[in-house]
C-alpha positions, -999 to 999 in steps of 0.1 A, spaced: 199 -937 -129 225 -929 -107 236 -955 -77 226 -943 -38 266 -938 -33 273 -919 -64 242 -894 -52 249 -892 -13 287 -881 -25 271 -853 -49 247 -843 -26 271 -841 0 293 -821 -22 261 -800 -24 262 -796 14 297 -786 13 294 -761 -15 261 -741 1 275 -739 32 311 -722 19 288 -697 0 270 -689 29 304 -687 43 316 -661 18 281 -639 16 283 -634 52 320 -627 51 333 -645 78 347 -672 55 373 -657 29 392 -623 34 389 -600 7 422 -609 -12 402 -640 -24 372 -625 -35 373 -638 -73 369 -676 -52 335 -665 -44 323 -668 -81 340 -700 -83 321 -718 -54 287 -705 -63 294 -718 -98 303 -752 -84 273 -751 -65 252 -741 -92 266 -769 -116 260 -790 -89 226 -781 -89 220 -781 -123 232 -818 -127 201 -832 -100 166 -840 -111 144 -846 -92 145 -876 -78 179 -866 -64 159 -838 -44 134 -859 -32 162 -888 -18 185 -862 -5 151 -845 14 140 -875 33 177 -874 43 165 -851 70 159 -872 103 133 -846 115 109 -818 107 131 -791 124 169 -801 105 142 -800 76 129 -765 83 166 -754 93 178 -769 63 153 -748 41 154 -716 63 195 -712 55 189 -721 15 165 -692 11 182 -667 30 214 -680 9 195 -674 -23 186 -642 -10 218 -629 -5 232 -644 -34 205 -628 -59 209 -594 -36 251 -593 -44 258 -611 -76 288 -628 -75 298 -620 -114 302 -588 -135 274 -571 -143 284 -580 -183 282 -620 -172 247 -623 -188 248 -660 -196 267 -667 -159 231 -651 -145 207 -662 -164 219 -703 -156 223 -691 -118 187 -678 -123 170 -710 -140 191 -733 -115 174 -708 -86 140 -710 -99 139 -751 -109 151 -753 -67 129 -728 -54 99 -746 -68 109 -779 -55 116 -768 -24 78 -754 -24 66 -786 -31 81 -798 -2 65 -766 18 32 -777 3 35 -811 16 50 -809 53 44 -776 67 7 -764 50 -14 -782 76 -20 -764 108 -5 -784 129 28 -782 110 26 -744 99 58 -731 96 49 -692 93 89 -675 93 96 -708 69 67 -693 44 77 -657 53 112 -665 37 98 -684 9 77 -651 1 109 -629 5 129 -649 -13 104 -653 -45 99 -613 -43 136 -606 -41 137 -630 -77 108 -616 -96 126 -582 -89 162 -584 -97 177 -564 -122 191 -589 -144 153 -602 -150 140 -567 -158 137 -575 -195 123 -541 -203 150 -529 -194 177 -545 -221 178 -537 -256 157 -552 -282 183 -578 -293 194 -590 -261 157 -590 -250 150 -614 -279 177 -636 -271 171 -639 -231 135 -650 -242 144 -671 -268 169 -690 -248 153 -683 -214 119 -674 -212 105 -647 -190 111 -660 -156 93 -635 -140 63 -645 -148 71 -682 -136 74 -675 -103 49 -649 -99 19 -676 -112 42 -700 -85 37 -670 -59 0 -667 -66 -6 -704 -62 8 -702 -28 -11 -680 -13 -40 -694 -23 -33 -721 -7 -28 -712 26 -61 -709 38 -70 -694 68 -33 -691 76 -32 -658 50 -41 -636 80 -8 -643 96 8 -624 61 -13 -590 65 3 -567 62 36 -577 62 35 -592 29 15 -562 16 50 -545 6 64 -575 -9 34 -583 -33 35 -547 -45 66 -546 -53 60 -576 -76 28 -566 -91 42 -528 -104 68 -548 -123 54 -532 -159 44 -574 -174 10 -572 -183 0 -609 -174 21 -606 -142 1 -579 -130 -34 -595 -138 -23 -626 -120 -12 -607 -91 -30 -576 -81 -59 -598 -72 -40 -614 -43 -48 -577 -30 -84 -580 -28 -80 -617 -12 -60 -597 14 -87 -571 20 -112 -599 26 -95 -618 47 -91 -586 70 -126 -576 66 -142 -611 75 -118 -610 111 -121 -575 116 -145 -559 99 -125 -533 82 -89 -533 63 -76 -505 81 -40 -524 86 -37 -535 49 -53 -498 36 -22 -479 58 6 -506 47 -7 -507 11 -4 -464 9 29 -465 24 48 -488 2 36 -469 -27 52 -438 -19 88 -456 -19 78 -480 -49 64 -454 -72 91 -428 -54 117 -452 -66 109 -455 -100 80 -483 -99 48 -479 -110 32 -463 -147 -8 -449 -155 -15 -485 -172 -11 -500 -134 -33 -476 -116 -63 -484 -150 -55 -524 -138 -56 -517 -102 -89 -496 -104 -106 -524 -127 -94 -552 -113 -100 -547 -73 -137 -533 -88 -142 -565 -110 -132 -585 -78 -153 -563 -50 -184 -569 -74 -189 -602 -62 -189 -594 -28 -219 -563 -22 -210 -562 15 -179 -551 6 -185 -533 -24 -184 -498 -11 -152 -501 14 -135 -511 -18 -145 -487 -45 -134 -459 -13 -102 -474 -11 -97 -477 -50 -106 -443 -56 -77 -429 -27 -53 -451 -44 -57 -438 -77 -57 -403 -67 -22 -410 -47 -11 -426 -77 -20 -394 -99 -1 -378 -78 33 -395 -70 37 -400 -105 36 -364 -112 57 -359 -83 81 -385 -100 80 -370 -130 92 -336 -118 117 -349 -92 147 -348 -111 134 -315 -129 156 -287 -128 124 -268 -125 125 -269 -87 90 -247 -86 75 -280 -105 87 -303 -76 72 -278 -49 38 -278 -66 41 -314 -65 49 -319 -30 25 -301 -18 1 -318 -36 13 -344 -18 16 -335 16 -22 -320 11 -36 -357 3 -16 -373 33 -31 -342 57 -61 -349 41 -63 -387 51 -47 -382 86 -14 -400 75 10 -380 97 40 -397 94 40 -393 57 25 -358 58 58 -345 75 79 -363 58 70 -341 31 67 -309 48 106 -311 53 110 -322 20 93 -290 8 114 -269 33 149 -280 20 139 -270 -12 126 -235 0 160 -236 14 179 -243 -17 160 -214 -33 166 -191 -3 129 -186 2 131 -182 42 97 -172 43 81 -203 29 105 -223 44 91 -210 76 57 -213 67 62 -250 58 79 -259 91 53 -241 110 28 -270 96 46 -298 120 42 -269 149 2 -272 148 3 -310 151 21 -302 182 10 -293 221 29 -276 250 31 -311 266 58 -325 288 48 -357 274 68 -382 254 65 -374 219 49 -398 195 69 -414 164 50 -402 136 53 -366 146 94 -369 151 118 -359 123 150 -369 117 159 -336 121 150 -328 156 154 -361 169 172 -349 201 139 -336 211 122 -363 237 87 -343 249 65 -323 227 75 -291 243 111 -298 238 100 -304 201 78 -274 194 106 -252 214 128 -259 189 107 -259 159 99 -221 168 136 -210 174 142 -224 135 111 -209 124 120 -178 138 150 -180 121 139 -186 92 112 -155 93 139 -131 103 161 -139 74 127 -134 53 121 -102 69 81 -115 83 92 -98 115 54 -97 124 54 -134 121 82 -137 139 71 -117 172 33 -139 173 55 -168 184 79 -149 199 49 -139 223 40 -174 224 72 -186 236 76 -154 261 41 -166 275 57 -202 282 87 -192 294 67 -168 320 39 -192 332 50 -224 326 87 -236 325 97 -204 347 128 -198 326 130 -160 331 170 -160 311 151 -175 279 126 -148 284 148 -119 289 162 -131 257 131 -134 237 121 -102 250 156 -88 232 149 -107 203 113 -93 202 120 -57 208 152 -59 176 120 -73 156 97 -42 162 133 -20 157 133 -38 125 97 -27 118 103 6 119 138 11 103 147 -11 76 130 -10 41 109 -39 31 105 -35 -6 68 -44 -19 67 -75 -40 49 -76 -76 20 -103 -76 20 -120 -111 -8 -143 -126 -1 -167 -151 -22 -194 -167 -9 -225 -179 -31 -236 -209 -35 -268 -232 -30 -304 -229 8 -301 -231 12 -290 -196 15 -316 -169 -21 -322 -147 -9 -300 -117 -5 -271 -143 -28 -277 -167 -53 -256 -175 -51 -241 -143 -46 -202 -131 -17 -190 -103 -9 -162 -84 25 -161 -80 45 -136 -54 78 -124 -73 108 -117 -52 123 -84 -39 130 -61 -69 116 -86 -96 105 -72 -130 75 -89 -148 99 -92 -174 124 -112 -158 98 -131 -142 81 -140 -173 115 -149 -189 127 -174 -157 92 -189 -161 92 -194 -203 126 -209 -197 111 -239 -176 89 -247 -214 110 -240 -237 85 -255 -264 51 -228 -247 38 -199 -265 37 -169 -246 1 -152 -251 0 -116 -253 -36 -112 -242 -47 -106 -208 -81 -125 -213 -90 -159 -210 -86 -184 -238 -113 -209 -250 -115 -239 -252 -97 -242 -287 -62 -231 -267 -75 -253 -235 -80 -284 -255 -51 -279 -278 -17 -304 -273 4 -275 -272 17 -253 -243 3 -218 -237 12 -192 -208 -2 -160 -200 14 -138 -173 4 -100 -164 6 -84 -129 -18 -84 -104 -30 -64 -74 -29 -73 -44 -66 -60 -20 -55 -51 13 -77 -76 43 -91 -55 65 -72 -55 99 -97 -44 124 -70 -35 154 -62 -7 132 -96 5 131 -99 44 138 -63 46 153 -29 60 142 -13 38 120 26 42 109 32 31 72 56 7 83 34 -14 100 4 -7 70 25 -12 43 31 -47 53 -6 -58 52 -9 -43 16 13 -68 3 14 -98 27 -12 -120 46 -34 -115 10 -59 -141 -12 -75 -113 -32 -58 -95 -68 -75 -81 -93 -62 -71 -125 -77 -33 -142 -79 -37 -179 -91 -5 -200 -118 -9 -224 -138 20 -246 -177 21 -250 -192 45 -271 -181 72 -294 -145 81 -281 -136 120 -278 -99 117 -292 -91 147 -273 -105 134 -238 -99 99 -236 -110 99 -195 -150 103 -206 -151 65 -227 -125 49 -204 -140 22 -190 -125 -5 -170 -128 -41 -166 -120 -54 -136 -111 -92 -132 -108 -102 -95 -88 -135 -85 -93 -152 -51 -64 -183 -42 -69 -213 -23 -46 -201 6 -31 -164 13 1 -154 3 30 -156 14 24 -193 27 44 -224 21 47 -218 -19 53 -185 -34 23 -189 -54 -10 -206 -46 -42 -216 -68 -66 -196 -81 -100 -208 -70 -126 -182 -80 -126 -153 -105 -154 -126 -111 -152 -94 -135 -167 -63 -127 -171 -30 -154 -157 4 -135 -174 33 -154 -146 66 -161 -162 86 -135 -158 54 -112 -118 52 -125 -115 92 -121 -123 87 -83 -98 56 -82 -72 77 -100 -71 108 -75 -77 83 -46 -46 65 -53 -28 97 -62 -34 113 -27 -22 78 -13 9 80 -28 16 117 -18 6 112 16 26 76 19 60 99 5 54 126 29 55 102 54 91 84 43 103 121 40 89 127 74 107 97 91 142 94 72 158 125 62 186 107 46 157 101 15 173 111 -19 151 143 -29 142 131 -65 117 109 -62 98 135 -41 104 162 -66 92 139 -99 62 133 -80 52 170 -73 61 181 -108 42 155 -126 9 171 -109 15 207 -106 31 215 -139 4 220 -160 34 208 -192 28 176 -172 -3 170 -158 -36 177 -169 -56 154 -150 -78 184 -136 -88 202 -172 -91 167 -182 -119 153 -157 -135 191 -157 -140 187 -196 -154 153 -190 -174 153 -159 -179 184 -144 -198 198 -178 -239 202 -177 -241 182 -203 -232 147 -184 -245 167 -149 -279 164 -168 -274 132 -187 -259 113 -155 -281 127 -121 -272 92 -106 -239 104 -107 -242 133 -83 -225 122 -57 -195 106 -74 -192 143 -87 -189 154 -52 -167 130 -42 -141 136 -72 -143 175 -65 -134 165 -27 -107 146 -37 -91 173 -58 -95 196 -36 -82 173 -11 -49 172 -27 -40 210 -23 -29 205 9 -13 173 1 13 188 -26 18 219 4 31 197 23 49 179 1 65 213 -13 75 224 20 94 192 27 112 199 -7 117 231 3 140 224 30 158 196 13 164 209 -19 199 218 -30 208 251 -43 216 237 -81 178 224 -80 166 256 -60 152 269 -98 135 238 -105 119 240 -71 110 280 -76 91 267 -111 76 243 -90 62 261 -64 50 289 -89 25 264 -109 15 247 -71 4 286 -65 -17 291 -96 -31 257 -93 -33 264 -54 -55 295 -65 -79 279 -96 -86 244 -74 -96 266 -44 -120 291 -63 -137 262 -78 -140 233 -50 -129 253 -18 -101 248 7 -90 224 26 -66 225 54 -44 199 75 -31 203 109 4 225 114 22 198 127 55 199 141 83 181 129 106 188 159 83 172 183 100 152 214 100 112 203 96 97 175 90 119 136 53 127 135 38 117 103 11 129 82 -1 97 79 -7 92 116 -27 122 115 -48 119 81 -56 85 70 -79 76 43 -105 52 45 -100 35 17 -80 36 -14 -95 19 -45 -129 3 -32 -157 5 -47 -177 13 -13 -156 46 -12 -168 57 -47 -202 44 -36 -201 66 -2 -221 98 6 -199 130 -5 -214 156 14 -183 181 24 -195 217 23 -179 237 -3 -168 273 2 -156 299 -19 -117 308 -21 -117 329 14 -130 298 34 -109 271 48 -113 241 67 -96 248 99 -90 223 133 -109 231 168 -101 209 186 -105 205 230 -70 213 245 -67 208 283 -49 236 302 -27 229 329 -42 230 365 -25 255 386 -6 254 414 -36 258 442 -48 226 419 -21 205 428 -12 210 464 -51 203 471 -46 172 448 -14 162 463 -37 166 503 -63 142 491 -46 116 474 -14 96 494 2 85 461 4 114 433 30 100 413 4 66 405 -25 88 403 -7 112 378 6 83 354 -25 69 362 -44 101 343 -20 104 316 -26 71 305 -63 79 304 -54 112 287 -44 93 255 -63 68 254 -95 98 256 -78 121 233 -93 111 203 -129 120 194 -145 104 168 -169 115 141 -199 93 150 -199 106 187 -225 133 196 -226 168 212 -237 169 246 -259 192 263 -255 233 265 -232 239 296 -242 269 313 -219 299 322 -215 291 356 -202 260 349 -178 271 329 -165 291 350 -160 262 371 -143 250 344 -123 280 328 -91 269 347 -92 232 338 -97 233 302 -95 258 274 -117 252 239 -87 267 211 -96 275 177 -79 294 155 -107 299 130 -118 335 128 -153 337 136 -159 370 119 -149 354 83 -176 332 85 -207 357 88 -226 346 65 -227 309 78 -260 291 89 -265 303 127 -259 276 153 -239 247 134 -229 221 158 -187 215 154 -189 177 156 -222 173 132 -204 196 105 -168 176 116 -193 138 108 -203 156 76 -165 161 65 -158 127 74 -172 108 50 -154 122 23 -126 128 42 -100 101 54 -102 99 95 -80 118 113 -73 93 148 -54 119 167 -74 155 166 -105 164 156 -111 180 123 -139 202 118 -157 235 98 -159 260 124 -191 282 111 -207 299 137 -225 333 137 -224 367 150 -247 364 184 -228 329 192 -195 350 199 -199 357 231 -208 320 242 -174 310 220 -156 334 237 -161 321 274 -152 286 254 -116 289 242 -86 317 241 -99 352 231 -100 353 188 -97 385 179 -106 393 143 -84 420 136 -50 396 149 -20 399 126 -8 373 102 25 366 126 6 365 153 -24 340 142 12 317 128 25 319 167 -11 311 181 -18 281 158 16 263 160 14 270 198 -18 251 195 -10 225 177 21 217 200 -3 213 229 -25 188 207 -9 156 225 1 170 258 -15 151 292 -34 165 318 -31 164 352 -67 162 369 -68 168 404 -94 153 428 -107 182 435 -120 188 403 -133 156 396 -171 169 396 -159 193 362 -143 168 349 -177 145 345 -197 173 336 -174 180 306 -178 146 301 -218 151 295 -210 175 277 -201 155 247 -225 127 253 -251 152 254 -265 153 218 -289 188 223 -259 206 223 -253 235 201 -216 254 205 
């Protein structure tokens, strides 16, 4: 035993010692020249320490004159500790210089907690920041890199526990014990000490984490019994595991232990029982899915780390945890921004928008970012957020998206903030977008599914189905490629159908990937109005959740020269969890049907799609006429050559025989339907060969002369057999912008099985017949008209934009309105200088037509077959010899006997009245409402 002076000199050595390390950790004592002192005084210190037992603490403790210099005293030695621990004074290589530091730290630590125990447990003397830093101080310990064992090799690990012993798990049981005991004083910890305790119990030692992730529970019931819930520890507890497990903490053995040990715990407390199995269960799943987030974070595979953050950001959106829901959604949008995907990048950052109001008021911390932390008020926030987004949308060419909140910030700028500059600028910005629209190509993406199957695949992928959405120009090819390049170790499967459960259950790694189809949603604005292909085509490949994918299949004996009449196909449609584009560039499947497509069904489907795609060239043709000319001419010789085609003698041989017309009555009306259709696309290739016609060059004018010889044979044989159809003369020179055939002829629907399914009941006629327009063209109001107009009403100019407004918007008639009633001959007279009835079908061709056959009724009976034509009226004009004279007080004399130059002249002069306004007088306001019951009449005959 050492005398009282010999000790008071060590311990005051001690004193001196501690307080020059303090000194150097907080760097106000030594300048940096002198920095190899600092391992010098902390090993003095520690050698001092090492030499006391512990009577030598107890002496020097009572040297302390009162409870405060005591507290002090202890306060500054565990934040000394701290820091020391936190910045180790010796190379990382000084093993044996940390381990002593370490065992000298822990025998001190533990005797200073005795002394804790004994002078500030009670209430009375309850020291809660002295217990705080005691907690800290044991945490920053148990976790310090020079006691992660695991983390050595396996010699050095032998020798540190031979020598040493695990330390960790020393003061973790020390840890454990005192927080048992503090009693009612544990409330005081919650939740601050919910991070801290975490952090020690994902340390991967077995015994340390049984001994420790109890002290959870004991912290969920001491919330529950003062508050009834443990909301504070449930919020605390989920956000420290994001940065623990984010940081590298945290395995699946921990989450089994968590589950079974909070259960075991909650089992003995039925009250409780239920709150805790909840909470279990949403920890494990968050644990699922950071690790897998982990896992892929340092992937190069940045599609991996997408899937997983949105996995992510879906569970925090699902349990209302805001803050950590847009932290991240801007995670996700920098990587859409490393892969130059502005559109999901967009989509993503549109998220934190809807959490958002057009308030004024302060804006809440959970909802800030980083990013946009110049933005006080939520309007100043979601301003900003939509001048990005924009941004981002315009670079992705989603100009539609981009004008909805263009309109959305217009209407704020206008009603609410007054800010007409912004607005004249939006309005700029909004009017380049539509420009855009209407100008610039948007190429169609590919859709692409591909199935990850077997065990082999991480749990986000495995087993699972995707619809991916390939970039602009992307080949399945190359997409498939990119994608096998991410599993290097997958087999690709060259089968489009799904695999059992042999492949599913297997430990390897299997992908299948085929394109899909993408179903056009219907957009019911469009409904029964003219439609520009720009703004169509856009909704057949965007704003989508439904693909299918056609595969062919043969039933029955197979005709080896006709392989249309055993072509079946089976259809497999695919449904994802969320439409497409959206904040991934590929989504979930989360439903699949098949369906079987019989070869009549596919023969519809086939000339359906055919007609689509003439009419949709026309149309480009139509509006640009810098369009290179061979894409239009492959397209019309690979239907009317008969070298290349076919397709008719093909479906004639199969379906158009008595044989299947008497084996197959069901069929009847698919029949019809596919001989509409072909005849259908007659005037389709004209068209199409006129435009040729005036764009070919002269060393292609041959090519074009074969061309148009086979489109006249074939012109002649489809006609004789299936009748004529005819579309309106449009022309091409009109003031504004290029008319298009699609604006004037759109189908109703392309490849769906209610258009194979729908009555085909268009009349067929023989060769000499043709389907001609009739349509109701005003004629201008004369002179006498407009001075009396001009009399009654003070402001012309308002009245007569007033009418032409009204005049297009009324120009259209429909095929499910009616006829009205017979007008008599007096009133049109009335009438015969407002408006003019034009047709330029000649009644005396049609002789031998059914007597009295309303226009509209015949024109409702064409439509069904027939796509709907928004801007005129198409109809079969058959009317008989005694209705002639009535017709003739209808419309412009039609004389029988006109000339062929002369009926051309007549019917383009027609056709360029089709869209002109009226002018409607006051006057004649009384004949313009009984031509109004005139076509709401339906007892009507014309």
């Amino acid at each position: 035993m050492v005398g009282y002076d010999k000790l008071r000199r060590i311990l005051c050595t001690v004193c001196v010692c501690l307080s020059v390390a303090t000194e150097v950790q907080s760097g106000s004592g030594l300048n940096t020249e002198s920095d190899r002192c600092q391992s010098h005084f902390v090993a003095c210190m520690t050698a001092i320490l090492n030499q006391m037992n512990n009577q030598h603490y107890s002496v020097y403790i009572e040297t302390f004159q009162t409870s405060s210099e005591l507290v002090d005293f202890l306060m500054e030695t565990f934040i000394m500790f701290k820091d020391l621990i936190g910045k180790n004074v010796y190379p990382s290589d000084w093993m044996a210089m940390s381990m002593v530091q370490n065992r000298v730290f822990l025998r001190a630590i533990n005797k200073f907690a005795e002394t804790m125990n004994q002078k500030f447990l009670e209430n009375m003397n309850f020291e809660v920041q002295l217990w705080n830093n005691y907690f800290h101080l044991a945490v920053a310990f148990i976790t310090q890199d020079s006691l992660q064992l695991e983390n050595f090799s396996h010699a050095k690990y032998n020798k540190i526990q031979n020598k040493y012993g695990d330390m960790r798990r020393l003061i973790g049981f020390a840890i454990r014990d005192m927080w048992y005991k503090l009693g009612q004083n544990k409330i005081c910890f919650i939740p601050g000490m919910v991070g801290p305790i975490l952090e020690m119990t994902l340390i991967p030692e077995v015994e340390l984490r049984k001994a420790t992730i109890p002290i959870f529970f004991d912290m969920m019931l001491c919330e529950y019994q003062r508050t009834g819930e443990f909301k504070k520890f449930e919020n605390e507890i989920i956000l420290k595991l994001d940065h623990e497990v984010e940081g590298g903490r945290g395995d699946e053995q921990y989450m089994q232990l968590f589950e079974s040990i909070l259960t075991e715990c909650a089992c003995q407390y039925p009250g409780i029982f239920s709150l805790v199995e909840n909470f279990v269960s949403l920890v494990k799943g968050l644990l699922e899915k950071l690790l897998d987030y982990r896992t892929v974070m340092n992937d190069e595979s940045k599609d991996n780390r997408m899937s997983c953050t949105v996995n992510l950001l879906n569970f925090y959106k699902d349990i209302n945890r805001e803050e950590m829901y847009i932290r991240y959604l801007y995670k996700l949008r920098d990587l859409h921004l490393d892969c130059e995907n502005y559109t999901e990048a967009a989509y993503t950052l549109l998220l934190h928008t809807w959490l958002l109001k057009w308030s004024d008021e302060q804006c809440a911390p959970q909802v800030m970012s980083t990013e946009f932390q110049c933005s006080q008020t939520y309007r100043h926030l979601k301003e900003n957020l939509y001048e990005k987004i924009i941004e981002y949308f315009d670079k992705g060419k989603m100009w539609e998206e981009a004008i909805s909140l263009c309109k959305e910030l217009a209407e704020q700028y206008e009603k609410e903030v007054f800010d007409y500059e912004l607005l004249s600028q939006n309005l700029i910005q909004q009017a380049k977008f539509y420009e855009n629209i209407m100008k610039i190509l948007r190429p169609k993406p590919d859709y692409f599914a591909v199935g990850y199957y077997g065990q082999g695949f991480p749990t986000f992928l495995r087993n699972k189905v995707f619809i991916y959405r390939g970039k602009e120009y992307e080949r399945r090819e190359d997409f498939q490629a990119q994608l096998m390049s991410q599993f290097p170790s997958a087999e690709k499967m060259n089968t489009t159908s799904a695999p059992g459960e042999d492949v599913k259950n297997s430990p390897g790694q299997y992908i299948q990937c085929f394109t899909v189809q993408p179903v056009l949603e219907e957009q019911p604005r469009f409904k029964n109005k003219a439609v520009p292909d720009q703004i169509i085509n856009f909704y057949k490949s965007n704003n989508v959740h439904r693909f299918h994918y056609s595969r062919p299949v043969r039933k029955g004996s197979v005709d080896p020269e006709n392989e249309f009449a055993s072509m079946w196909i089976e259809r497999t449609s695919f449904v994802t969890a969320y439409k497409l584009p959206g904040i991934l560039r590929w989504f979930e499947v989360v439903s699949m049907s098949q369906t079987t497509i019989s070869p009549l069904e596919n023969a519809i489907e086939t000339m359906s799609t055919t007609n689509e795609k003439i009419l949709m060239m026309i149309n480009q043709y139509q509006s640009d006429e810098n369009l290179p000319i061979n894409p239009l001419s492959m397209l019309l010789n690979g239907i009317v050559d008969p070298a290349v085609m076919g397709g008719f003698a093909k479906y004639e041989k199969a379906f158009f025989t008595e044989e299947y017309i008497r084996d197959h009555p069901e069929d009847q009306e698919k029949l019809n339907r596919l001989k509409d259709l072909i005849a259908w696309q007659i005037p389709f290739l004209g068209a199409g060969i006129k435009i040729h016609e005036r764009r070919v060059s002269d060393n292609l004018r041959p090519f074009h002369d074969r061309m148009e010889e086979c489109f006249k044979h074939l012109k002649v044989k489809v006609e004789k057999q299936y009748g004529a159809r005819e579309l309106p003369d449009f022309d091409d020179k009109r003031v504004g912008r290029p008319r298009s055939m699609l604006r004037s002829y759109r189908q109703l629907s392309v490849i769906s099985l209610t258009s194979m399914n729908s009555d085909c009941s268009t009349p067929n006629k023989i060769a000499s017949e043709s389907f001609d327009l009739e349509v109701a063209l005003p004629k201008p109001v004369k002179a006498e008209s407009e001075e009396t107009a001009l009399q009654i009403n003070p402001h012309p100019e308002v009245k007569m934009r007033r009418s032409k407004k009204r005049t297009k918007r009324s120009s259209v008639v429909f095929a499910d309105e009616k006829t009205g009633p017979e007008i008599s001959i007096s009133d049109m007279q009335c009438l015969s200088r407002k408006y003019e009835f034009m047709s330029d079908t000649n009644l005396s061709e049609h002789v031998g037509a059914p007597r009295k056959t309303s226009v509209l009724k015949q024109m409702s009976s064409v439509s069904r077959s027939m796509p709907t034509i928004p801007g005129v009226t198409l109809s079969v004009s058959l009317v008989a010899p005694d209705e002639t004279t009535a017709s003739h007080r209808l419309s412009q004399p039609v004389f029988p006997s006109t000339s062929d130059g002369d009926k051309k002249t007549f019917k383009k002069k027609k056709v360029n009245q089709l869209f002109k306004t009226m002018r409607i007088s006051k006057v004649l306001e009384d004949g313009k409402q009984s031509v109004e019951q005139h076509f709401k009449s339906p007892s009507t005959d014309l």
